[in-house]
N, C-alpha and C positions, 0 to 999 in steps of 0.2 A: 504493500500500500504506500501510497504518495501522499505527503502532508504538506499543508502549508498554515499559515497564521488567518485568524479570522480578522477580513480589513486591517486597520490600524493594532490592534490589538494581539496580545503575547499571546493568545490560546492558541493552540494549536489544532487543527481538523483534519479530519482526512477528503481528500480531497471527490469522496467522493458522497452523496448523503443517502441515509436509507428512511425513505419516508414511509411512515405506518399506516397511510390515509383506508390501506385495504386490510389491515388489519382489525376482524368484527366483522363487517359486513361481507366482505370477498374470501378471508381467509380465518379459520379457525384459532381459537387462543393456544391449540395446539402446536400447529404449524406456522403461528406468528413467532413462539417463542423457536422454532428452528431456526426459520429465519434469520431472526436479530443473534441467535448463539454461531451460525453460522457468517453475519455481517461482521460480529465482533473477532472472530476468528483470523478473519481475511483482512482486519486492522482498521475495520471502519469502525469510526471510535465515535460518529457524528449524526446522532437519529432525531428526525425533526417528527412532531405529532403539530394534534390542535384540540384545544377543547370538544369543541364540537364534535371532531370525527367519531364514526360510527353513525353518526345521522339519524332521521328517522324518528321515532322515541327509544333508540337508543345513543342519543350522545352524549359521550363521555366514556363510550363506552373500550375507543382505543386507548385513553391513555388508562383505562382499567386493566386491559391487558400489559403494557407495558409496564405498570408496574406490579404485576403479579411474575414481572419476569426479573425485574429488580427483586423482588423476594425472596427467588433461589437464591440469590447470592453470588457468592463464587467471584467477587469483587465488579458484578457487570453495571453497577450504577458509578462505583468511582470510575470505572473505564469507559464508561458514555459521555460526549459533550450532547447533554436534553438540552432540545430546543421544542416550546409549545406555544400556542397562539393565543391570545385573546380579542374578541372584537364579539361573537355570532351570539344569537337570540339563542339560547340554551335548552326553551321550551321543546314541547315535541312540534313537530312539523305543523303548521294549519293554527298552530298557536301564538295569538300575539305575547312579544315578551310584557311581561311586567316590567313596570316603571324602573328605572336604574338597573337594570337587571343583562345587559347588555352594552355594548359599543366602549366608550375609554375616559369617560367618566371615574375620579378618581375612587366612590363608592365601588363601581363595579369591577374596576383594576383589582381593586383589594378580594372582594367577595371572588373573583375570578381564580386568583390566584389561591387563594387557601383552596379552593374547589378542585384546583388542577393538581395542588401538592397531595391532596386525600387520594386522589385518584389513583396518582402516580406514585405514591408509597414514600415519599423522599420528602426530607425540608428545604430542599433548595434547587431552582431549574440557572441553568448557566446561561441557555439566551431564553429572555421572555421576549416575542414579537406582536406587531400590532397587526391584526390580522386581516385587515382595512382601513381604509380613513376614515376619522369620526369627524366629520366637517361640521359639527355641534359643539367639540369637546375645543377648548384652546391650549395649546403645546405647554403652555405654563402650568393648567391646572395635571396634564398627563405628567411633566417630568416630576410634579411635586408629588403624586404620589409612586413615580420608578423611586425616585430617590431615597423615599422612606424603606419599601419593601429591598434595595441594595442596602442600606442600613440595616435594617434588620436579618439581615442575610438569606433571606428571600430567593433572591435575583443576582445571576453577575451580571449580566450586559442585557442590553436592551437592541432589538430591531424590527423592521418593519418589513410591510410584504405588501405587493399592490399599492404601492405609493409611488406618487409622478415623481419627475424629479424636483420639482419646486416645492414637493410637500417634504421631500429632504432638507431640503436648503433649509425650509422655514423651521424643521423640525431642529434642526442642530444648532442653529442662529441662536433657535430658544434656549437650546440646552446651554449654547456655550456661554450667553449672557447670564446664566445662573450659576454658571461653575458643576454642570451637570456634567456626566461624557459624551450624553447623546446616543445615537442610531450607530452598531458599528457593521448594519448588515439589512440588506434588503432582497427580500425574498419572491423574485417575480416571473412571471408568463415570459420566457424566452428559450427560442430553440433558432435551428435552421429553416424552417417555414415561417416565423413568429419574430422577426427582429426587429420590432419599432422601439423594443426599450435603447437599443440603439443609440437612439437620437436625444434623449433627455436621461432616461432614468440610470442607466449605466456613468454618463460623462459626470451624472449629481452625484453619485455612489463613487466614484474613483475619486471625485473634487472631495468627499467629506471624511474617505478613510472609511468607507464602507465594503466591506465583502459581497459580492454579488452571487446567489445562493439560486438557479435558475430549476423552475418548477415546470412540470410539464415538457422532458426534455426531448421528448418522442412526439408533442404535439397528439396526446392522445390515440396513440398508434401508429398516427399517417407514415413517420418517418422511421415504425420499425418492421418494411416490409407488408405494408400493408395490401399492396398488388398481389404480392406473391401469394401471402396469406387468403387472399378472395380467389385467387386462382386455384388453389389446393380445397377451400372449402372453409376455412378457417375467419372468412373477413368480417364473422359477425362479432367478434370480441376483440379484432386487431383493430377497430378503430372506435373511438368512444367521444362523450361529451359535445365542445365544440368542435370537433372533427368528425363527426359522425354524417355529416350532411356536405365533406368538401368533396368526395370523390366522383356525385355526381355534376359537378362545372368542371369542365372539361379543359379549360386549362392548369387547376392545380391540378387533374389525373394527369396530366402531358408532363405536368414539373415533377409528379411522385415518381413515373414512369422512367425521366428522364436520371433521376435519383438510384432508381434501385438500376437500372442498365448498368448505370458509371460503375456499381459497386460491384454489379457481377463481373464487367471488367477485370477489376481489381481483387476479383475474389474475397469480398468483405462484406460483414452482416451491415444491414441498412440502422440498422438500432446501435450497435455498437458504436459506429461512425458518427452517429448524431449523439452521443453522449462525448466521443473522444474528441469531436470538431468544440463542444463547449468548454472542453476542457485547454484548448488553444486559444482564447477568446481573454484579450485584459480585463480585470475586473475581476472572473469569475473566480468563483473560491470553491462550487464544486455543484452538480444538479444533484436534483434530489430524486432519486429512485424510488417507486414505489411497488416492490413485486411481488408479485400473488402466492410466486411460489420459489421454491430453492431454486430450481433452475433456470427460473429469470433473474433472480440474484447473481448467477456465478455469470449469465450471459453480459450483465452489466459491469462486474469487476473486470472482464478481459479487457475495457474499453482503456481501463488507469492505465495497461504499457502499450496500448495502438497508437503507435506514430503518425500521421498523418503526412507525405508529401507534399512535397510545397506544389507541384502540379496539383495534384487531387485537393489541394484548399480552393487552388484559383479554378477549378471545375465547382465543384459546390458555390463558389460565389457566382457564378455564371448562372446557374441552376436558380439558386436562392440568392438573388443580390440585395443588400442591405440596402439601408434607406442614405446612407453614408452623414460623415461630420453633421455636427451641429455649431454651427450655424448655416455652415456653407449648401447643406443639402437646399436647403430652404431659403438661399438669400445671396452670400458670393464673400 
């Protein structure tokens, strides 16, 4: 395994992340706890949850398993960097939340977090993230209560996921004016089909000492063979969420098309290469994985030694061209 520092900050991660978002729902507390024994194994030391996950009327219900897996023991909480989210209505689904009971309000930072620590079996998460913008809550009233719950030993670092990049600026502007440390990580929507963060949210994240932590690295299947997978019979679970409806416009089929060709070329898994391509990318500090099963796990660790040629980068951009510089894409 490959490590590097989170943003600005001495932690150390691995550069690669294993998210639990299918752990409960898609995969049993049996085979979640394989999984994570089997992540920790292979040196990934770097598991992101969220409150909410499990969904449904049952959320809360991942990071219930995760810490039923910190309870074996065997040292697998001190050898984790937990990272979990707050921001979502907690109710069951169809349910409005109750007053304060949601978003980043400092009552419900607090209530959020003692809620996540029961769950998760531990007294302490090392990143708390904001798991959306609360464009209600003001950065002053949020860092005053990060600051307490890092006093209290609560929280080491704080960062955010789904924020533009001016909701960074503003976000650390605040912190720094108060002698807080601010965001040292932002958690967003970017792959090789999906590159607007590009243009604002990455260049805000490198300007603030932020780690960029990119979710959805497969684009919801598109980019792990998804042709292939429709071709053999398989295409009803290789492609999900907001990808589920791109393969019939016929020019992203032309661009996936065009994607898995290049890679049989080159004799290379289409999913791997779009994990290894984020991994050559400034900013990033590592995607976040989310596997169902073991053998999607070991198929994503091959991606940490895939070298990518400098040909086969300047194909994929051809392929998938970025939106390029900011400010220049958009002005000179």
């Amino acid at each position: 395994m490959k490590y590097t520092q989170l943003g600005r900050t001495g932690l150390k991660v691995s550069r690669l992340v294993l998210g639990t978002m299918n752990f409960g729902p898609q995969t049993d507390e049996a085979d979640s706890h394989t999984i994570m024994d089997a992540a920790l194994s292979a040196g990934v030391n770097f598991f992101d949850t969220a409150n909410v996950y499990g969904w449904g009327d049952n959320k809360g219900r991942t990071e219930e398993i995760v810490g039923s897996w910190f309870a074996k023991g065997g040292g697998r909480r001190d050898k984790t960097v937990l990272a979990t989210k707050v921001y979502a209505n907690m109710a069951p689904d169809g349910e409005a939340a109750w007053p304060n009971h949601d978003k980043l309000s400092a009552v419900n930072i607090r209530r959020a977090m003692d809620a996540s620590l029961k769950r998760l079996g531990t007294d302490y998460i090392d990143l708390y993230q904001f798991h959306h913008v609360d464009r209600d809550t003001p950065w002053d009233e949020i860092w005053q209560a990060i600051d307490v719950l890092v006093q209290q030993g609560k929280i080491l670092y704080a960062g955010s996921s789904n924020h533009a990049g001016w909701h960074i600026a503003r976000a650390n502007e605040t912190a720094a004016r108060r002698g807080s440390y601010g965001l040292v990580s932002e958690q967003c929507l970017y792959n090789l089909f999906e590159r607007r963060a590009e243009m604002e949210v990455i260049p805000a994240a490198q300007g603030y000492g932020l780690g960029v932590i990119p979710w959805s690295p497969l684009h919801g299947g598109l980019l792990g063979g998804a042709l292939r997978k429709e071709r053999e019979g398989g295409g009803a679970r290789s492609v999900s969420g907001r990808s589920a409806d791109s393969l019939a416009d016929p020019k992203v089929r032309a661009q996936i098309q065009s994607y898995e060709d290049l890679l049989d070329k080159h004799g290379l898994e289409p999913g791997e290469v779009a994990l290894a391509w984020l991994l050559t990318r400034p900013g990033v500090t590592g995607p976040i994985v989310g596997p169902r099963t073991a053998g999607q796990l070991a198929s994503a660790l091959r991606a940490i030694d895939l070298e990518l040629p400098d040909e086969l980068l300047a194909s994929l951009d051809e392929i998938f061209p970025g939106p390029g510089p900011s400010p220049e894409a958009f002005a000179w």
